[in-house]
C-alpha positions as CSV (number, residue, x, y, z in Angstrom):
1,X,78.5,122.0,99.9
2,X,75.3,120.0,100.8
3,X,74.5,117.2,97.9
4,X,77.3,117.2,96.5
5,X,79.8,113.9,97.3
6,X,81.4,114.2,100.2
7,X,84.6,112.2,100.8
8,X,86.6,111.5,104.1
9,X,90.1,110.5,103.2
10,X,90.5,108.9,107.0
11,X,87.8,106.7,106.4
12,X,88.7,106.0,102.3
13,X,92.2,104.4,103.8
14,X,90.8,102.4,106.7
15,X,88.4,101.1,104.4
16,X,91.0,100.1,101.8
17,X,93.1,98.7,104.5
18,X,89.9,97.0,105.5
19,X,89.5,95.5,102.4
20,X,93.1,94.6,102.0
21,X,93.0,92.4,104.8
22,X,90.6,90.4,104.0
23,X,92.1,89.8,100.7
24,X,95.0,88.5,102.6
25,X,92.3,85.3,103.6
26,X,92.0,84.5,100.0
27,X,94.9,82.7,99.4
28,X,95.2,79.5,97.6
29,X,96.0,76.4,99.2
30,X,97.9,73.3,98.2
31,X,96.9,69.3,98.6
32,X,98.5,67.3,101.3
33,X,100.6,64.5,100.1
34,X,97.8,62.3,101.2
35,X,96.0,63.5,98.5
36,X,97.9,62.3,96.0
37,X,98.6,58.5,97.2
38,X,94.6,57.5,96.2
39,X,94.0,54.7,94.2
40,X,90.1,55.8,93.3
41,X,89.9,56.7,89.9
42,X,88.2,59.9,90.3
43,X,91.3,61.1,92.3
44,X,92.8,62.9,89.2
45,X,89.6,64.7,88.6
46,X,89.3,65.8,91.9
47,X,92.7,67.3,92.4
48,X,92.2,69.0,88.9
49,X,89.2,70.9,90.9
50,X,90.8,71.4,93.8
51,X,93.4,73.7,91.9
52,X,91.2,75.0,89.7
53,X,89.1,76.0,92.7
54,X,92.2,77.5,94.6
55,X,93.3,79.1,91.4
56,X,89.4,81.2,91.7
57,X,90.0,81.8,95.3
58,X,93.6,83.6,94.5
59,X,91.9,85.6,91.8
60,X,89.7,86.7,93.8
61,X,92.0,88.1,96.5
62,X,94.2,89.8,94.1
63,X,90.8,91.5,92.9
64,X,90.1,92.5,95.9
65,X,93.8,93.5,96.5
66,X,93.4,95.8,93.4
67,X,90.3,97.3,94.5
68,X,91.7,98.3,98.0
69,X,94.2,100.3,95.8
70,X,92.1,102.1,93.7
71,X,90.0,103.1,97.0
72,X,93.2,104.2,98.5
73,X,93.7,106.1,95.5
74,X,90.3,107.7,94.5
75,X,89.9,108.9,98.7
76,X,93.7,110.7,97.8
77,X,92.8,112.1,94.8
78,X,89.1,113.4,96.1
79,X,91.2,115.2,99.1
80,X,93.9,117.0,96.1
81,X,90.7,117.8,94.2
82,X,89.2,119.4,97.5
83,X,92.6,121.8,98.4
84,X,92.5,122.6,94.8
85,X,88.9,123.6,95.1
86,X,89.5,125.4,98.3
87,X,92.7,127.0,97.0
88,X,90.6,128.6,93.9
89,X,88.0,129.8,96.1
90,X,90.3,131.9,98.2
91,X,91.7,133.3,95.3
92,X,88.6,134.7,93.9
């Protein structure tokens, strides 16, 4: 079937493991007590962006979590389509 999309279910799953793994990386992290014994003024402030910022970065893994499943799924469901397609071409 040349032109038409060809998917490799091997390569759909190591790809969404791939990408699963490196989601893993993305994982918030918390102040050290340190942090919190300042006396500068702009202390609060800057542990309000920390979290905020950390609260981003764990967003952003469990995006990328999400999209390692629906890779994982879209490479199964391209190889169900495929034996279908095979199985109604024998039977014509």
């Amino acid at each position: 079937m040349s032109g038409g999309i060809q998917i490799s279910k091997p390569i759909t799953d190591e790809e969404s493991q791939n990408i699963d793994d490196a989601a893993k990386h993305f994982e918030g992290k918390t102040l050290s007590s340190k942090d919190t014994q300042s006396t500068i003024t702009a202390n609060a402030a800057g542990q309000e962006a920390f979290a905020q910022s950390q609260n981003v970065v764990t967003q952003f893994g469990t995006a990328l979590q999400e999209d390692a499943g629906h890779i994982h799924d879209l490479g199964a469901r391209f190889e169900e389509f495929d034996q279908m397609m095979a199985e109604l071409n024998k039977n014509q």
